[in-house]
C-alpha positions in Angstrom: 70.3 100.0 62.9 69.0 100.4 59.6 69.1 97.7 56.9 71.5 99.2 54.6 74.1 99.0 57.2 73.3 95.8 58.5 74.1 94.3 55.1 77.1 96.3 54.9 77.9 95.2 58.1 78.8 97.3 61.1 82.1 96.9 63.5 82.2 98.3 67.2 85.8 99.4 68.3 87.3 100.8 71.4 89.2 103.8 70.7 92.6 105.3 73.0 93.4 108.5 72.6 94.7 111.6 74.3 92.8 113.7 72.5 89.1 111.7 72.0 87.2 114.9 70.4 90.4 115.8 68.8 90.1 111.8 66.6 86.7 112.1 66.5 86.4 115.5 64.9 89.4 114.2 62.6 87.0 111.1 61.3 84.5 113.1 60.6 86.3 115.7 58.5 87.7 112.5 56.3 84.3 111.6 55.5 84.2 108.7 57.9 80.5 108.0 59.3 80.8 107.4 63.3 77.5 106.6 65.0 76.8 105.1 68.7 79.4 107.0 70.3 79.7 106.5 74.0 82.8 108.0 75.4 84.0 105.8 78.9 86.2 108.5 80.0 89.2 111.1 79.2 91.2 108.3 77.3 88.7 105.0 75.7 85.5 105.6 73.4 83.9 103.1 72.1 82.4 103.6 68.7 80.5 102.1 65.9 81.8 102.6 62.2 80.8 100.8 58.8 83.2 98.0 57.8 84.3 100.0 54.8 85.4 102.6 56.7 87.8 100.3 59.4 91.0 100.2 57.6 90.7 104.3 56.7 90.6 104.6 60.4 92.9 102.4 61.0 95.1 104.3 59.3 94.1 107.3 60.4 94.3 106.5 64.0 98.3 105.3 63.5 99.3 108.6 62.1 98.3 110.2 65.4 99.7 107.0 67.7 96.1 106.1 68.4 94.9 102.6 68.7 91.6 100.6 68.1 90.6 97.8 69.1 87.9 95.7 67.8 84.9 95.3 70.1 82.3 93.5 68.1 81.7 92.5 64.2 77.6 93.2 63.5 75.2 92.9 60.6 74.3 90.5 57.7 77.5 90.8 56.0 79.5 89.1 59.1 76.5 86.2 59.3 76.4 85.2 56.0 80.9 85.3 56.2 80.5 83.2 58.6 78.0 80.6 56.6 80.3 80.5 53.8 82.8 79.0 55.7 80.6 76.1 56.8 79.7 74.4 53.8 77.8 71.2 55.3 75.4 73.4 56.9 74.4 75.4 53.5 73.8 72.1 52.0 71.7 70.9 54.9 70.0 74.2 54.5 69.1 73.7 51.2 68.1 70.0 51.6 65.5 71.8 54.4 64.4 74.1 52.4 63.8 71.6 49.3 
């Protein structure tokens, strides 16, 4: 993983589909970036795509009766999320750092 994506932050899905070439040629033609493909057999493949891209797939994927499932959430974008929400700690952070 480079370090542009990991601060864009990267999400791991599971894909079902009927057709898994047919979705996978389909993402690619719509501009969507799929990397870390590893396809489990004639109906799951489990895929990594930036978190920009999610919600065009998610889209996409409906339109054809496909689903996704998030597998994992990776990359600096998801860390520092999750910091935000725990305040006391930044400030403990900082006193650390100080």
């Amino acid at each position: 993983m480079n370090l542009w994506r990991s601060l864009e932050g990267n999400v791991r899905v599971q894909l079902l589909s009927a057709d898994i070439t047919g979705i996978l040629d389909r993402l690619r033609r719509s501009g969507i970036e799929v990397w870390n493909v590893s396809i489990e057999n004639d109906l799951y493949a489990d895929l990594t795509i930036s978190r920009r891209d999610y919600h065009a797939m998610e889209e996409l994927t409906q339109k054809r009766g496909d689903t996704i499932r998030i597998l994992r959430r990776t990359g600096l974008y998801w860390y520092a999320k999750a910091m935000v929400k725990r305040p006391v700690l930044l400030v403990g952070l900082l006193f650390l750092f100080l």
